[in-house]
N, CA, C and O atoms as CSV, one atom per row, in Angstrom:
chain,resi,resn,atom,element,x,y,z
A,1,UNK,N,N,101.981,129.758,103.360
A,1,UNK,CA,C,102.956,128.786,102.936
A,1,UNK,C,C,102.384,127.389,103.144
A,1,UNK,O,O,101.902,127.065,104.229
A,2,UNK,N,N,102.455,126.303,101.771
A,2,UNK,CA,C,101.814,125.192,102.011
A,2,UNK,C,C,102.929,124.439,102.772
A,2,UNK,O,O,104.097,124.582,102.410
A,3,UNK,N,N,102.499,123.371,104.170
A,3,UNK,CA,C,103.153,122.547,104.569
A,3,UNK,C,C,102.664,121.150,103.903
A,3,UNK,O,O,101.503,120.812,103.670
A,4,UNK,N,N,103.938,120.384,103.643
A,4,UNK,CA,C,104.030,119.493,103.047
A,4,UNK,C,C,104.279,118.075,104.217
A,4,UNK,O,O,105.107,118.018,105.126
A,5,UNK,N,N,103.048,116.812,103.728
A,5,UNK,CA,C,103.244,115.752,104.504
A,5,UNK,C,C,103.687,114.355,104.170
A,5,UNK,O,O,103.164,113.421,103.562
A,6,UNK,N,N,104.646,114.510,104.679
A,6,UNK,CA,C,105.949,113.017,103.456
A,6,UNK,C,C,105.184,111.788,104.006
A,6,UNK,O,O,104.333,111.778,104.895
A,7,UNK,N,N,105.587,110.939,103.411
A,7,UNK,CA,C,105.493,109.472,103.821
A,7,UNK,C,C,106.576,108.354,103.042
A,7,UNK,O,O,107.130,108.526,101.956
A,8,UNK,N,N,106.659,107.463,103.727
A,8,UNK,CA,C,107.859,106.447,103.108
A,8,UNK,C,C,107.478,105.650,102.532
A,8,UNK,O,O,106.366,105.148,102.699
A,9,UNK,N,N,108.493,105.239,101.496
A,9,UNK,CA,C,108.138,104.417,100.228
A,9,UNK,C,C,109.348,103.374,100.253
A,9,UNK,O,O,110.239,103.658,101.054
A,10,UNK,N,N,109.483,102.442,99.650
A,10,UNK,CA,C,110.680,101.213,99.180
A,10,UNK,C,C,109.986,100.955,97.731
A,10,UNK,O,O,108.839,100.739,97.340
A,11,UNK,N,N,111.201,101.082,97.170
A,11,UNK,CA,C,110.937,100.583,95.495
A,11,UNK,C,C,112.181,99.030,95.958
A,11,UNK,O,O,113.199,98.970,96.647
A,12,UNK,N,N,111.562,98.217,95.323
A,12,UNK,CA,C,111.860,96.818,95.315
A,12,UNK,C,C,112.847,96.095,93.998
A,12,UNK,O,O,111.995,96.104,93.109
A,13,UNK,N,N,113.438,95.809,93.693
A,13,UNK,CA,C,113.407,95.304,92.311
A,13,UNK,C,C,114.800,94.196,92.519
A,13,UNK,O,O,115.662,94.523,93.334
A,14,UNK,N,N,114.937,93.000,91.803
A,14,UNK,CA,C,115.557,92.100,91.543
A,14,UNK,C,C,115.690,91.266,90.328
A,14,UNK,O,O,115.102,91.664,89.323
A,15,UNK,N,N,116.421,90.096,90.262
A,15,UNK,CA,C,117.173,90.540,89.023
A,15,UNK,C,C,116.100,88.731,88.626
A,15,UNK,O,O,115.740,87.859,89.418
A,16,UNK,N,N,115.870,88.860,86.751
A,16,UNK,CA,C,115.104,87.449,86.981
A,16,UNK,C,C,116.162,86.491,86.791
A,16,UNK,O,O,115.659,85.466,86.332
A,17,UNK,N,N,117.405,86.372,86.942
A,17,UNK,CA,C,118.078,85.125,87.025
A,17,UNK,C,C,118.249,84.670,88.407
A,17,UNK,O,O,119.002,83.727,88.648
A,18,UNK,N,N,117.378,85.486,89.654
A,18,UNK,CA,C,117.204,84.933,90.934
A,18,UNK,C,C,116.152,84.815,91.282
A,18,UNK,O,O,115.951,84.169,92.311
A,19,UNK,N,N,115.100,85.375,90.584
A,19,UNK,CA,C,114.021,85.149,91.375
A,19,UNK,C,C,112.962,84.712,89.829
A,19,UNK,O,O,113.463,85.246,88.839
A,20,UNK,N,N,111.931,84.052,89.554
A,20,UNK,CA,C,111.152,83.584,89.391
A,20,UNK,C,C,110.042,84.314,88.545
A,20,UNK,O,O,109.530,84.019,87.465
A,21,UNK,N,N,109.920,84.965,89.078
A,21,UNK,CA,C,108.282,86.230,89.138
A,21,UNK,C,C,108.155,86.976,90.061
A,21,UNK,O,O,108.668,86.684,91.141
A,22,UNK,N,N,107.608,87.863,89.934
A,22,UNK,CA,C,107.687,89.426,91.076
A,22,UNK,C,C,107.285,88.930,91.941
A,22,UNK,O,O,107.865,89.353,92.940
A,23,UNK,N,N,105.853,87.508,92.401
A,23,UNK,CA,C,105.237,86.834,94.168
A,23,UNK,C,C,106.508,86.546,94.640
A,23,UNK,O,O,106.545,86.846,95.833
A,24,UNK,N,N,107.745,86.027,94.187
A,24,UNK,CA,C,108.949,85.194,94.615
A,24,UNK,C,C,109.786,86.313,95.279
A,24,UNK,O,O,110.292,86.144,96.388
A,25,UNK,N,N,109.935,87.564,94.511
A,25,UNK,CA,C,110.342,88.954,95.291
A,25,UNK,C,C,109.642,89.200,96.180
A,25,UNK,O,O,109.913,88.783,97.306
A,26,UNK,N,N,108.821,89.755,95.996
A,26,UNK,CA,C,107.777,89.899,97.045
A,26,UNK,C,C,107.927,89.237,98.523
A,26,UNK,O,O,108.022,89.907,99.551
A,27,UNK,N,N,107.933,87.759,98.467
A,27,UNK,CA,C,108.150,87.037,99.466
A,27,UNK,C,C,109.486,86.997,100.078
A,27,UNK,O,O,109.490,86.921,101.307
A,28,UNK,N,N,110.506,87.029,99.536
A,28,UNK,CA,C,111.649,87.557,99.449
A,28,UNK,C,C,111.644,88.577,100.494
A,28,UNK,O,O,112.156,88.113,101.513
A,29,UNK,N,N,111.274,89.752,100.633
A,29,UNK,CA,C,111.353,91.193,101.180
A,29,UNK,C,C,110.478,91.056,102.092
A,29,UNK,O,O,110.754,91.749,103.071
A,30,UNK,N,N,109.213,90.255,102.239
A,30,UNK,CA,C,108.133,90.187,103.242
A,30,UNK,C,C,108.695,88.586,104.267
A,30,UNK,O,O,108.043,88.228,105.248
A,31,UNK,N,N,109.349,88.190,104.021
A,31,UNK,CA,C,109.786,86.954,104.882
A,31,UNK,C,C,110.992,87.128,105.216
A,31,UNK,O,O,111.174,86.999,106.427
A,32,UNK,N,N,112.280,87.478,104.353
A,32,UNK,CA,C,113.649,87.434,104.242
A,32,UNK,C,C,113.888,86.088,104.265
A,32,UNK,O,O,114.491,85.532,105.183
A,33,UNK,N,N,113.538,85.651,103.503
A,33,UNK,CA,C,114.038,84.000,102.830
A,33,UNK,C,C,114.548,84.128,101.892
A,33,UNK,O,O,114.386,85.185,101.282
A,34,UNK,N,N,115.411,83.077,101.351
A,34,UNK,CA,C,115.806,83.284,99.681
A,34,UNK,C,C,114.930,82.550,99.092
A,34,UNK,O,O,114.093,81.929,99.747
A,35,UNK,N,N,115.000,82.497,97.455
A,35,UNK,CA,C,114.069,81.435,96.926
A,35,UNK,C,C,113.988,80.466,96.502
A,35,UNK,O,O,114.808,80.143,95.643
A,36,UNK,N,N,113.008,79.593,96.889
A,36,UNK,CA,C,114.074,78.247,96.635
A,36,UNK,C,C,114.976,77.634,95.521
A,36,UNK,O,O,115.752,76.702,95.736
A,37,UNK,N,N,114.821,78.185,94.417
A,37,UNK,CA,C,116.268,78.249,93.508
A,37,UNK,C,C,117.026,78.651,94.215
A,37,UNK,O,O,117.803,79.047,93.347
A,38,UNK,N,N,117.740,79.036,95.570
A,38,UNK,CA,C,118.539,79.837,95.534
A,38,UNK,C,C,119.711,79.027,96.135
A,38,UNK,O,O,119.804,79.220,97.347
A,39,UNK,N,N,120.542,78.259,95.680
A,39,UNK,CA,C,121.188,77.170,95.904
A,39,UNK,C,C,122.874,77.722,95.345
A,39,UNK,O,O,123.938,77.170,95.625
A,40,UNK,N,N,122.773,78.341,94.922
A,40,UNK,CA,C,124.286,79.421,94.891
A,40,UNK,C,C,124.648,79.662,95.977
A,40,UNK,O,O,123.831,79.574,96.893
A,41,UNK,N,N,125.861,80.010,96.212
A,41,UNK,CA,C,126.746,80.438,97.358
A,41,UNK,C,C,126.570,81.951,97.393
A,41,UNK,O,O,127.461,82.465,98.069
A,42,UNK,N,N,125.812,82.727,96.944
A,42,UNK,CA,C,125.651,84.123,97.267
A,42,UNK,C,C,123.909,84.159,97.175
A,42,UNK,O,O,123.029,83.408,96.752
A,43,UNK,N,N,124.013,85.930,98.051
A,43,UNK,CA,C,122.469,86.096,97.992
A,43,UNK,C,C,121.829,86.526,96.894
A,43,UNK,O,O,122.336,87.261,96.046
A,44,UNK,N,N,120.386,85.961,96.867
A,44,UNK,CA,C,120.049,86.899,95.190
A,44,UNK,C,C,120.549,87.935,95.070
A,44,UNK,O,O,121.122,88.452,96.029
A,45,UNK,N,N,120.471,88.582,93.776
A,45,UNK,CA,C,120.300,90.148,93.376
A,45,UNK,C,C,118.991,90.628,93.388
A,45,UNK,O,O,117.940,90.377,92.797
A,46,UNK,N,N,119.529,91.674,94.558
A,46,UNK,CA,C,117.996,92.098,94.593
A,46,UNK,C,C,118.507,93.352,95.401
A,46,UNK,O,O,119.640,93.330,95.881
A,47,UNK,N,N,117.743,94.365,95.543
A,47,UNK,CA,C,117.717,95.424,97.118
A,47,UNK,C,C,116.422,96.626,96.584
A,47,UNK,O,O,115.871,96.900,95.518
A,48,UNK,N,N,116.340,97.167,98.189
A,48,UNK,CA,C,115.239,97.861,98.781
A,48,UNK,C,C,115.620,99.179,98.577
A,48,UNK,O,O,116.785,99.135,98.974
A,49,UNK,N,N,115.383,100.551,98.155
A,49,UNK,CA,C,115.146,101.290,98.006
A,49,UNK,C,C,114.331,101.992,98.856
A,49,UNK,O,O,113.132,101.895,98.594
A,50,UNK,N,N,114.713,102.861,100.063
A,50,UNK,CA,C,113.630,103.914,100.560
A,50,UNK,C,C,114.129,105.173,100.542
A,50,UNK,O,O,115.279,105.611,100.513
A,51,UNK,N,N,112.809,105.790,100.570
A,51,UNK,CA,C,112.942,107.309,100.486
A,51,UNK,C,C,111.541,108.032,100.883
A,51,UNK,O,O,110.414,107.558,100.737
A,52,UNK,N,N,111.856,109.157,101.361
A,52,UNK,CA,C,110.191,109.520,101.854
A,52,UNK,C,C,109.960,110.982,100.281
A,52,UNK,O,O,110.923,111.531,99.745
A,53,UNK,N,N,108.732,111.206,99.979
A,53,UNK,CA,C,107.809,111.799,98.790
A,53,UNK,C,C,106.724,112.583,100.172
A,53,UNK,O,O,106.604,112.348,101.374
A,54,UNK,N,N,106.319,113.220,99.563
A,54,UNK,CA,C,104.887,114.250,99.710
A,54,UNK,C,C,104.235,113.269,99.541
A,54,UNK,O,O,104.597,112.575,98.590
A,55,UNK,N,N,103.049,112.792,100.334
A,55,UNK,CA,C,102.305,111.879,100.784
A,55,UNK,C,C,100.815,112.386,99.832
A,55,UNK,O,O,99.959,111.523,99.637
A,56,UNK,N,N,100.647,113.508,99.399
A,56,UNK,CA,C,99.924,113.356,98.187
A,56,UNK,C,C,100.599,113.665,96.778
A,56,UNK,O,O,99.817,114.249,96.028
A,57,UNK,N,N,101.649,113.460,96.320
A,57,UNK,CA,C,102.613,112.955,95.247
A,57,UNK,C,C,101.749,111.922,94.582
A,57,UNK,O,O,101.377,110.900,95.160
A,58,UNK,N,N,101.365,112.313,93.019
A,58,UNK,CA,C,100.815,111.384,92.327
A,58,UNK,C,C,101.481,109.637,91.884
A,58,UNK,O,O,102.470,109.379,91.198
A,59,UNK,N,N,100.588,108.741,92.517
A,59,UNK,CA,C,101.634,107.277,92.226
A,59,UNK,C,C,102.722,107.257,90.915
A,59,UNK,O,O,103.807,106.697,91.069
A,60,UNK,N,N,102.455,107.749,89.920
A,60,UNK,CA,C,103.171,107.294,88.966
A,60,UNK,C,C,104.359,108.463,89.317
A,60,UNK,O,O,105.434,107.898,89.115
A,61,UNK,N,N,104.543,109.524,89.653
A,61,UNK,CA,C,105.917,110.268,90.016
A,61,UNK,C,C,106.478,109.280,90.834
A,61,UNK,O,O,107.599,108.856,90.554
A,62,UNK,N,N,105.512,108.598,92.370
A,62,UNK,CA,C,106.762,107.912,93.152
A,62,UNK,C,C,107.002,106.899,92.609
A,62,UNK,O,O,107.987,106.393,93.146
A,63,UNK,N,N,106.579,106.228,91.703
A,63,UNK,CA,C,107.363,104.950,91.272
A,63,UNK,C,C,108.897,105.673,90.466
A,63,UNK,O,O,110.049,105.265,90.612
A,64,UNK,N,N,108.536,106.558,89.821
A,64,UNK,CA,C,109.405,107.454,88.837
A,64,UNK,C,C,110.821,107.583,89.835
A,64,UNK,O,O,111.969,107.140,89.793
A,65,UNK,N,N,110.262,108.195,90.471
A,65,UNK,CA,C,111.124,108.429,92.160
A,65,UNK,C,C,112.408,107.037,92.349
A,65,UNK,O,O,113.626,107.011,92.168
A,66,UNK,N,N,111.476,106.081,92.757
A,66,UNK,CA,C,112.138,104.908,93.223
A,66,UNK,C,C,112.756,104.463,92.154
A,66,UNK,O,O,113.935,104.232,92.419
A,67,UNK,N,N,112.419,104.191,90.814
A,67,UNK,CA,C,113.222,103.761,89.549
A,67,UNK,C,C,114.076,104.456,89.261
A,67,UNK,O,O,114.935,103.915,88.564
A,68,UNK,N,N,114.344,106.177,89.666
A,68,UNK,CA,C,115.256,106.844,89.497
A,68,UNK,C,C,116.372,106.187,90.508
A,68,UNK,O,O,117.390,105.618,90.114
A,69,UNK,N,N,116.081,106.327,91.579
A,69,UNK,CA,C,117.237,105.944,92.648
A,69,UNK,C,C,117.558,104.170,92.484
A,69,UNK,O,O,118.443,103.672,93.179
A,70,UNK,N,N,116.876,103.442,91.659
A,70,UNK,CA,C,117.645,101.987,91.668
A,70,UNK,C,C,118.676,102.261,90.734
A,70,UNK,O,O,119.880,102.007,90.749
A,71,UNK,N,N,117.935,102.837,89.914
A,71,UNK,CA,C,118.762,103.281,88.289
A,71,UNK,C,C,119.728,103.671,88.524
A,71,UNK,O,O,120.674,103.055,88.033
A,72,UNK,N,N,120.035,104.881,89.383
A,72,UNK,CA,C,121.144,105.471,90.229
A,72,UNK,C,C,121.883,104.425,90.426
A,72,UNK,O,O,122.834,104.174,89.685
A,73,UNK,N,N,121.586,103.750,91.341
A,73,UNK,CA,C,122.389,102.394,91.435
A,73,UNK,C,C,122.762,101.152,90.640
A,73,UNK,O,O,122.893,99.984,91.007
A,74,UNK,N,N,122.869,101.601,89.710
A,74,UNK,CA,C,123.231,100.564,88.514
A,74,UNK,C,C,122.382,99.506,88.280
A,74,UNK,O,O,122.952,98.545,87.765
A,75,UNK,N,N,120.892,99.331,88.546
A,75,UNK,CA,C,119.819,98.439,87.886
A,75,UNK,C,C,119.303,98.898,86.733
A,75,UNK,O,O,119.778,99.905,86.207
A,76,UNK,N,N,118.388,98.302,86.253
A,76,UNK,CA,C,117.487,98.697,84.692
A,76,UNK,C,C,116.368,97.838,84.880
A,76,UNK,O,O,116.036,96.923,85.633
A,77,UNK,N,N,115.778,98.660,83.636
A,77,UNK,CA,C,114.412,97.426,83.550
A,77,UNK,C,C,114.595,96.183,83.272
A,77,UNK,O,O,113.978,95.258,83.799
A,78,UNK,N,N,115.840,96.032,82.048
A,78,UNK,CA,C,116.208,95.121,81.594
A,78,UNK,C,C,116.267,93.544,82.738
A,78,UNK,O,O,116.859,93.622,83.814
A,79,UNK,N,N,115.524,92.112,82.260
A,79,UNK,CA,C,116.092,91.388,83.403
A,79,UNK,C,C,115.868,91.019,84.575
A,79,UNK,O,O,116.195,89.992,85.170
A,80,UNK,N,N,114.862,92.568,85.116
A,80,UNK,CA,C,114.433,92.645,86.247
A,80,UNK,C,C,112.508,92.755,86.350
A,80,UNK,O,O,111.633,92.787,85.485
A,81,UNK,N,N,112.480,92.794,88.291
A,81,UNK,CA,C,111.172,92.363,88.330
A,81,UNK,C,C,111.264,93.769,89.513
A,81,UNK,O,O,112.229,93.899,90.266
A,82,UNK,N,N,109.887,94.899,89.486
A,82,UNK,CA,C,110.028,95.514,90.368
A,82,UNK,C,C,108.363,96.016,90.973
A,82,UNK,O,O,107.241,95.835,90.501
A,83,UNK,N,N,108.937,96.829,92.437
A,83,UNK,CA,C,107.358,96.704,92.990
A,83,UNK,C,C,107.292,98.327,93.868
A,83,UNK,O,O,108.363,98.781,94.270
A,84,UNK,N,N,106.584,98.760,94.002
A,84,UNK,CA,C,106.723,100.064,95.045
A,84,UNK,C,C,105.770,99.600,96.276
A,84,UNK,O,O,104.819,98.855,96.040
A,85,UNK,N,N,106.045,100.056,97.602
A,85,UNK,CA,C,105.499,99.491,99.026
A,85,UNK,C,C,105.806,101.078,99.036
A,85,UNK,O,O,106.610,101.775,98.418
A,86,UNK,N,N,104.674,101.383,100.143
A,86,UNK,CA,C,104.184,102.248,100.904
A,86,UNK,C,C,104.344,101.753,102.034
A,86,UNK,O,O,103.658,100.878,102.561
A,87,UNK,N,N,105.472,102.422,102.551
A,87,UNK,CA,C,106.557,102.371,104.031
A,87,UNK,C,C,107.466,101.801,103.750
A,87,UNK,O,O,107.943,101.561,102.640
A,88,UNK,N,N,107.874,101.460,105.016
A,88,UNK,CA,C,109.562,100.697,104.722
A,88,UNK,C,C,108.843,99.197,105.284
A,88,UNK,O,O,107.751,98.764,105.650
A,89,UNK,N,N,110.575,98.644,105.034
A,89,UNK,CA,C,110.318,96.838,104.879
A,89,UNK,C,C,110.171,96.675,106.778
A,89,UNK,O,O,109.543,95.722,107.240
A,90,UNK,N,N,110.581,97.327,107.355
A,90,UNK,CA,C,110.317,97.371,108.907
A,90,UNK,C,C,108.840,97.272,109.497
A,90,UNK,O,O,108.519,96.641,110.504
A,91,UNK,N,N,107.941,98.078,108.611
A,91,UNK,CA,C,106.507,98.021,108.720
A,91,UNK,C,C,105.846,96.905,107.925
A,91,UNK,O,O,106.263,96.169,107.030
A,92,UNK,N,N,104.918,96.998,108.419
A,92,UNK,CA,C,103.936,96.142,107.419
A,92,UNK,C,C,103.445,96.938,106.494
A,92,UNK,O,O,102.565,97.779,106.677
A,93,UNK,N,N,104.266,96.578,104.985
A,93,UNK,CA,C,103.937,97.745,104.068
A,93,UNK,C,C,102.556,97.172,103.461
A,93,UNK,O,O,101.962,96.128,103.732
A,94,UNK,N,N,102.221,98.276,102.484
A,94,UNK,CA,C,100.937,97.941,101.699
A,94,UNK,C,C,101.928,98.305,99.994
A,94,UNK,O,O,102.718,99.225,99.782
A,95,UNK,N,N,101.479,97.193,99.047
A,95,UNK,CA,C,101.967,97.540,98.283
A,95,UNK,C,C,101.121,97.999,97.354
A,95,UNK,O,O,100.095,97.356,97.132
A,96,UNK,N,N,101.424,99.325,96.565
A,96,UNK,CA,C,100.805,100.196,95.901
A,96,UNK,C,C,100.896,100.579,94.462
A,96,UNK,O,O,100.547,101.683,94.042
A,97,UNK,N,N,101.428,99.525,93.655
A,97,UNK,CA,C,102.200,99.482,92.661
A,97,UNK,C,C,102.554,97.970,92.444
A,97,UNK,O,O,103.081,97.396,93.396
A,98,UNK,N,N,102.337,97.310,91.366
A,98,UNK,CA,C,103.474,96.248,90.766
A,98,UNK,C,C,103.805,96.380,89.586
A,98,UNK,O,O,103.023,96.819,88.743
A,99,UNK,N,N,105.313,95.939,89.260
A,99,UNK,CA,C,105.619,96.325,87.534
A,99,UNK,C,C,106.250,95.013,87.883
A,99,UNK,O,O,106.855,94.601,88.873
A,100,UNK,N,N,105.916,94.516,86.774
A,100,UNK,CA,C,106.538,92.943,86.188
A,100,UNK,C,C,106.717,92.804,84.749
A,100,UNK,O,O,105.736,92.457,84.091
A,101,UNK,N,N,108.089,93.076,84.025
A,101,UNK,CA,C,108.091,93.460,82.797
A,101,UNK,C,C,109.542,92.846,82.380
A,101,UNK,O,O,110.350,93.665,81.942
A,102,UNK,N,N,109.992,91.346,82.482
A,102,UNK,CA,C,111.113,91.309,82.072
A,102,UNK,C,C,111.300,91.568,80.423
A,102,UNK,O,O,110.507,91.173,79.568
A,103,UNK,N,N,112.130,92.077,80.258
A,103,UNK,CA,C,112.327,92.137,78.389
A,103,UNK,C,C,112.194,91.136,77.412
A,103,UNK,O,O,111.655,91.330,76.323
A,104,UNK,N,N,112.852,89.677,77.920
A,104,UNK,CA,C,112.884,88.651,77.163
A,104,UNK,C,C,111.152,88.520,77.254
A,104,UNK,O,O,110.925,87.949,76.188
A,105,UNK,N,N,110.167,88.670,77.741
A,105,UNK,CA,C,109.160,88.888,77.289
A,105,UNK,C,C,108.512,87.814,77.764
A,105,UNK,O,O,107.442,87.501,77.242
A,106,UNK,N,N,109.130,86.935,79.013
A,106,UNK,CA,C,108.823,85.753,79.561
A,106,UNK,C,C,107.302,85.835,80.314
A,106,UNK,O,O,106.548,84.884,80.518
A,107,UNK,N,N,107.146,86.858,80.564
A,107,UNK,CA,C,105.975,87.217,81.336
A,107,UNK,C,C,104.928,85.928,80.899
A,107,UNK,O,O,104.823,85.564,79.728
A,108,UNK,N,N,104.183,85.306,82.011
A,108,UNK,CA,C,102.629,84.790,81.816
A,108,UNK,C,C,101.908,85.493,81.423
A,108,UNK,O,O,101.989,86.712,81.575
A,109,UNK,N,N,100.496,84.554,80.461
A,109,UNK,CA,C,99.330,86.216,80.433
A,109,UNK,C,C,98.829,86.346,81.646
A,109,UNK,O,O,98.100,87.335,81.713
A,110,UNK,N,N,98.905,85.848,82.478
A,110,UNK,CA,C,98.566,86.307,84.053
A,110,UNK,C,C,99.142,87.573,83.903
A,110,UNK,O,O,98.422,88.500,83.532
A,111,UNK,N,N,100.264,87.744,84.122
A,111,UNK,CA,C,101.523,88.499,84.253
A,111,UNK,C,C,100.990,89.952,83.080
A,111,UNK,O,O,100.726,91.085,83.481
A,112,UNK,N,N,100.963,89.649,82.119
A,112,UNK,CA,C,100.778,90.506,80.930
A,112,UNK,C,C,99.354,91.018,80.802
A,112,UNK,O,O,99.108,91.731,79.829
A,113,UNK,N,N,98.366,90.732,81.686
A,113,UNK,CA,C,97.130,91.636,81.764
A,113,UNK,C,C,96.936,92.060,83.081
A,113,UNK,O,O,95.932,92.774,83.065
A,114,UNK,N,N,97.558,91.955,84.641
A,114,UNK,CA,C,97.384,92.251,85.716
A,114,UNK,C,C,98.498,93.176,85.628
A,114,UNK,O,O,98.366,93.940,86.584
A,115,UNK,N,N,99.539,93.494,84.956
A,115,UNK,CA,C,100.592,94.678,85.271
A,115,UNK,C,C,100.367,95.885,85.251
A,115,UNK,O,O,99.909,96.118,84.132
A,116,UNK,N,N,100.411,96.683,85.755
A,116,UNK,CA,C,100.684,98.418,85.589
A,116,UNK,C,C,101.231,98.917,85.055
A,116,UNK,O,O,101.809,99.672,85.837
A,117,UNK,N,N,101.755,99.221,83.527
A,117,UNK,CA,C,102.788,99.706,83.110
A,117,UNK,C,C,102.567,100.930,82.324
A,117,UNK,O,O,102.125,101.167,81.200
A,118,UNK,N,N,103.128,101.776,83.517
A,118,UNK,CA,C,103.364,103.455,82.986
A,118,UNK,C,C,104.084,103.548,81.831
A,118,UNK,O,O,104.461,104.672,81.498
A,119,UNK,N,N,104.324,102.719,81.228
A,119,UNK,CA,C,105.023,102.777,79.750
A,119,UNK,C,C,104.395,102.351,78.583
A,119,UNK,O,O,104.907,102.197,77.474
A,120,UNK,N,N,103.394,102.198,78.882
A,120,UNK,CA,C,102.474,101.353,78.168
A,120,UNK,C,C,101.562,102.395,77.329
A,120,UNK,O,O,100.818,103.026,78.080
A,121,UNK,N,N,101.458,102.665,76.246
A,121,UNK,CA,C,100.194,103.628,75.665
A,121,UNK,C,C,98.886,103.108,76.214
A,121,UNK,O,O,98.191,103.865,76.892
A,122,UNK,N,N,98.568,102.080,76.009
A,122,UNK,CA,C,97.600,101.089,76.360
A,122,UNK,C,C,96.916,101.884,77.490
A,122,UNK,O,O,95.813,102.425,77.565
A,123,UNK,N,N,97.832,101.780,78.243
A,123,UNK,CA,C,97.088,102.563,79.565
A,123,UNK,C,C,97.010,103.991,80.221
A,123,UNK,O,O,96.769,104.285,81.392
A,124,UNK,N,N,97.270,104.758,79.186
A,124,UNK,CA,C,97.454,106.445,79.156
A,124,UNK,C,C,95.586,106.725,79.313
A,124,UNK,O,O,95.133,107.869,79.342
């Protein structure tokens, strides 16, 4: 019988009418600051996602993983900016994954040749 060895993950994602670009999330979750747009009387939209996977689980299932369970929670791609970390926000994660894909298509070409996107033929 194979034993199986998990490890923890956080899928990240927030919304772009609070944050900027996925570094602004990022910093966001690695500092717990808001950003400095953030001059509203509420906190961004944004939240953390964890869950532990089989620790040799191919990357593109656990992102699949974590986008399932935001999705669950009433997010989309639409709008939003998202990231997968290897561990939780308690550790010093390593992040293992970035997707930066708002729809309106705002992306930099920074943005639009450094992304990962499992949706992409491009990169099959």
């Amino acid at each position: 019988m194979k034993t199986f060895t998990f490890k923890t993950f956080t899928f990240l994602i927030g919304s772009t009418d609070d944050f900027e670009d996925l570094e602004q999330l990022l910093d966001y979750f690695q500092k717990g600051t808001e950003p400095p747009e953030a001059h509203r009387p509420h906190s961004p939209n944004a939240s953390a996602h964890e869950f532990e996977a089989p620790a040799d689980l191919d990357r593109d299932l656990v992102v699949y993983i974590g986008r399932g369970i935001a999705f669950s929670n009433d997010w989309c791609m639409d709008g939003t900016f998202s990231t997968m970390i290897e561990g939780s926000l308690e550790d010093e994660p390593a992040f293992i994954t970035k997707h930066s894909k708002p729809r309106d298509d705002s992306r930099t070409e920074q943005q639009r040749v450094d992304v990962w996107d499992p949706n992409d033929p491009a990169t099959w």
